[in-house]
C-alpha positions, 0 to 999 in steps of 0.5 A: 500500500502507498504511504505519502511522505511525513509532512517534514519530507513534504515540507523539504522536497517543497523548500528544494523544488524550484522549477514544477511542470504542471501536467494539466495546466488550464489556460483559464483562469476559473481552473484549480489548475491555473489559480494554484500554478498561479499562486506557486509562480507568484511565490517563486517556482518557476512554472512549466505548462503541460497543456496541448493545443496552447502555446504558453499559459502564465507567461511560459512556453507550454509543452503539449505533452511530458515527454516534450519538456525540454526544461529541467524540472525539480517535480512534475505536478498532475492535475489530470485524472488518476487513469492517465497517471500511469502514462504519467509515471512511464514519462517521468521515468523516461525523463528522469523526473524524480518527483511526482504530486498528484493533486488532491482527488488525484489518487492511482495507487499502482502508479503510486507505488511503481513510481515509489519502486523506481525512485520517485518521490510520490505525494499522492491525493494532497493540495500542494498550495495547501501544504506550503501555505499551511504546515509548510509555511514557516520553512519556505516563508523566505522563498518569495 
């Protein structure tokens, strides 16, 4: 069974990351996509869209699909259902991407644990801007 990482290992790989891809990015700015890509911009991690058929969203170049990030990324953030997960992790071991956050609602136990069993660090079901402006916080308050 999948375990995430204790909130001290959260709150680390957050203070460490510093360029996220953002599988699923929404060009609008209605989406939970866009608000928290948004937000994280604004706190100063630099965003890579993941999004076909748009050619920049926040002011960043957009990569159609994973496998098309020709940037270094530090974690790949999914918001895209947990049914293309797998597909997902297949990039992110190709890649080299050794960090993956499925967004909370997100949940795909076995791409979870292949990932886990291939080196990735995997937070799974959790809000990213959640956890930096909550228990977070206090560790990551210089970053901006």
């Amino acid at each position: 069974m999948f375990t995430n990482p204790d909130i001290g290992e959260i709150c680390n790989l957050l203070r460490e990351v510093k360029t996220i891809a953002v599988v699923g990015l929404s060009p609008l700015p209605r989406r939970p996509s866009y608000r928290i890509a948004r937000a994280l911009q604004g706190a100063g991690y630099r965003i890579v869209p993941v999004r076909p058929l748009v050619s920049e969203i926040l002011g960043e170049k957009a990569f159609p699909i994973l496998e098309d990030v020709t940037e270094s990324v530090d974690l790949v953030h999914v918001f895209r259902p947990a049914r293309f997960v797998d597909a997902i992790v297949d990039a992110c071991l190709d890649k080299g991407f050794n960090r993956l956050w499925m967004q909370e609602g997100i949940v795909n136990e076995p791409a979870a644990q292949r990932a886990s069993a291939n080196g990735i660090k995997v937070v799974m079901d959790r809000c990213i801007w959640r956890d930096r402006n909550g228990p977070c916080s206090p560790l990551l308050s210089n970053m901006a």
